[in-house]
Legacy VTK file of the C-alpha trace (Angstrom):
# vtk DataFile Version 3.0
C-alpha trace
ASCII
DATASET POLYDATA
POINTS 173 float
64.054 -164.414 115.790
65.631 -160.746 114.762
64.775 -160.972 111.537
60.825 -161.283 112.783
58.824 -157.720 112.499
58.720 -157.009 116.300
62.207 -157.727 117.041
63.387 -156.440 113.321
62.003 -152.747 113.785
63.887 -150.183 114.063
60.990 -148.658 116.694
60.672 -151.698 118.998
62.739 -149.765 121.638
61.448 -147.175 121.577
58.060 -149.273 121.227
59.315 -150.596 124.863
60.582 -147.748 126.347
57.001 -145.921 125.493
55.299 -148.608 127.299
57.610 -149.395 130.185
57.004 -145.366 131.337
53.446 -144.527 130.788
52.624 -144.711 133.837
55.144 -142.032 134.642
54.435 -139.408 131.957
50.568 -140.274 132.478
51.149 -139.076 136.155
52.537 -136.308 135.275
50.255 -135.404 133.128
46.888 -136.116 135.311
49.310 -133.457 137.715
49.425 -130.308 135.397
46.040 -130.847 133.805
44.397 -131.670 137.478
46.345 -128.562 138.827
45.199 -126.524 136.392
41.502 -127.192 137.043
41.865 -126.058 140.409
42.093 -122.555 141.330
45.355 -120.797 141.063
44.891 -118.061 144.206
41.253 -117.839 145.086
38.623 -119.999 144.245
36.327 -116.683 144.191
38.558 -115.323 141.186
37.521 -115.358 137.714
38.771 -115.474 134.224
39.100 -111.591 134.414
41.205 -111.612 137.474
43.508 -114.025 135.738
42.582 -117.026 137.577
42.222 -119.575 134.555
41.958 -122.297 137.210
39.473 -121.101 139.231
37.397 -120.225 135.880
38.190 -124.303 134.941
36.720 -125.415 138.393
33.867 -123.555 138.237
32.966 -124.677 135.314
34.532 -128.093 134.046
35.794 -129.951 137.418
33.548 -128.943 140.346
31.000 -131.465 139.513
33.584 -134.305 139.864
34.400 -132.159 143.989
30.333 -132.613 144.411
32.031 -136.373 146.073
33.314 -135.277 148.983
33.812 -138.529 150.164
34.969 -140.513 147.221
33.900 -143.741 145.610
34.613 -145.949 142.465
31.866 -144.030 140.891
33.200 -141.107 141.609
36.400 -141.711 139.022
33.579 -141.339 135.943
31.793 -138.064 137.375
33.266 -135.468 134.992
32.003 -133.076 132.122
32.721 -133.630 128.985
35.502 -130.724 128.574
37.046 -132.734 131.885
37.382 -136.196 130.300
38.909 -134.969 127.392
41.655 -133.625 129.030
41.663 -136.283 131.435
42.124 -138.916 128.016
44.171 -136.985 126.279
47.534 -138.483 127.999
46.524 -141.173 125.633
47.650 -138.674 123.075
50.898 -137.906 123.894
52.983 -140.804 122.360
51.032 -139.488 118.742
53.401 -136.688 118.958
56.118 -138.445 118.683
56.737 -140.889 115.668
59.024 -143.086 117.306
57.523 -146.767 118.638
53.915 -144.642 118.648
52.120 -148.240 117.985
48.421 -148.487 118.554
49.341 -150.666 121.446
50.284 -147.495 123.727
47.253 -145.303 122.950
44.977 -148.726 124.177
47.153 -149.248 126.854
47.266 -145.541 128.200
43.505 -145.697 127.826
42.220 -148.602 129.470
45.125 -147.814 132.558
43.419 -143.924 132.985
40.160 -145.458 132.840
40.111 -148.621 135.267
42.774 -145.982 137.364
40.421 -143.375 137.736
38.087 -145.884 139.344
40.506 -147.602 141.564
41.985 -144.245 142.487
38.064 -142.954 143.771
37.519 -146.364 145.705
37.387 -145.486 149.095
39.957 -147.741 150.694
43.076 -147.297 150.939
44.479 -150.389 151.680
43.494 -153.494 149.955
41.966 -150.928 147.611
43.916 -148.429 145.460
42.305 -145.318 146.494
44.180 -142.964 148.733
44.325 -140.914 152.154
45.477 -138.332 150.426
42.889 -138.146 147.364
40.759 -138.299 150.029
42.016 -135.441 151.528
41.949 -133.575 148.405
38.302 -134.223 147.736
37.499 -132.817 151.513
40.101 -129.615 150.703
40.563 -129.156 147.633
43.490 -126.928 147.558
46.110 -129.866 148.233
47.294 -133.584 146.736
46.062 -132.586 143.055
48.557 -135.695 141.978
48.318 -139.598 142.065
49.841 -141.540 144.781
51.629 -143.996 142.738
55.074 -143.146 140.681
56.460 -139.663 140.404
55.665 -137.543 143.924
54.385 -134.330 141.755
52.181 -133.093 144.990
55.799 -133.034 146.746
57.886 -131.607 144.531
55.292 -128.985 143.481
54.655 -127.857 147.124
51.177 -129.349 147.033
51.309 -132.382 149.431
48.984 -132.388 152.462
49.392 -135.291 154.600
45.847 -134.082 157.128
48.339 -132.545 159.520
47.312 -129.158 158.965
43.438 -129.634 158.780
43.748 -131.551 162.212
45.624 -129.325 163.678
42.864 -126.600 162.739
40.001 -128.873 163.884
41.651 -129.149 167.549
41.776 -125.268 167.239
38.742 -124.990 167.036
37.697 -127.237 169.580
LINES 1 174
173 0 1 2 3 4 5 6 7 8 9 10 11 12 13 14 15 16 17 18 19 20 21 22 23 24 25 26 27 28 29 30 31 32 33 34 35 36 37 38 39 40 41 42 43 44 45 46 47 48 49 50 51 52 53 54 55 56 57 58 59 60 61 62 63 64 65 66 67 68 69 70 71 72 73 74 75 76 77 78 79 80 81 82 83 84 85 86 87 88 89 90 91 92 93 94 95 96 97 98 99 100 101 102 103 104 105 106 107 108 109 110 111 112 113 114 115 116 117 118 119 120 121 122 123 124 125 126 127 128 129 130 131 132 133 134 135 136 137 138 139 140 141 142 143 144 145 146 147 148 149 150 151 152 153 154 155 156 157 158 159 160 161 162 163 164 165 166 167 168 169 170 171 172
């Protein structure tokens, strides 16, 4: 059977590696090009301030924020700049020749597409959504990363668990 193309290849580890840890670099990719749509000190900044990533919500993400409260139709609302960047962790394995088969770029694909509707459900649990995306959608300045896989929102300093937003509700009260 090693003398068959798949197993014969000098790429088919690399072929398996690729595919056993997109969902990892696709995480971390939705982080820094989700994070960067967001605004980097004040969301009343502008290009000429130096805020790239409040200019990039103004204008590219903000319609997707227009769902407060999140559902699966939510995961499609997005410009045209934003779901390029959002598909383009498709692209990464291209820049790399080894074990970049067709099969990743499909597979990369259909995962960020049926995931970006799972991940705007609404339910948390039998769904896939999540509390926290939730929370992001209601904040906006926290939990810019998925829920599954790599915890970018905690190592980055960007996790929100509602603590802090309930704590200034009962303020207010």
């Amino acid at each position: 059977p090693y003398d068959t193309p798949f197993f014969g290849n000098e790429h088919t580890p690399y072929f398996l590696l690729w595919t056993a840890t997109m969902l990892y670099w696709r995480i971390f990719h939705f982080y820094c090009m989700h994070r960067a749509m967001h605004p980097w000190f004040d969301r009343k900044l502008g290009l000429m301030d130096g805020d790239i990533g409040a200019f990039l919500y103004r204008y590219v993400h903000a319609h997707h924020h227009k769902s407060y409260n999140p559902t699966a139709f939510s995961g499609f609302s997005m410009t045209p700049v934003e779901s390029v960047l959002y598909i383009s962790a498709a692209l990464i394995p291209l820049c790399f020749r080894s074990g970049c088969h067709p099969w990743i770029h499909l597979y990369t694909k259909m995962d960020l597409i049926i995931g970006a509707q799972i991940g705007h459900d609404g339910f948390d649990a039998p769904g896939g959504g999540s509390y926290y995306h939730q929370l992001h959608h209601a904040h906006f300045e926290c939990n810019y990363g998925d829920a599954a896989g790599i915890p970018m929102d905690w190592l980055m300093g960007t996790f929100e668990d509602g603590s802090s937003y309930d704590s200034k509700a009962k303020a207010k009260a």
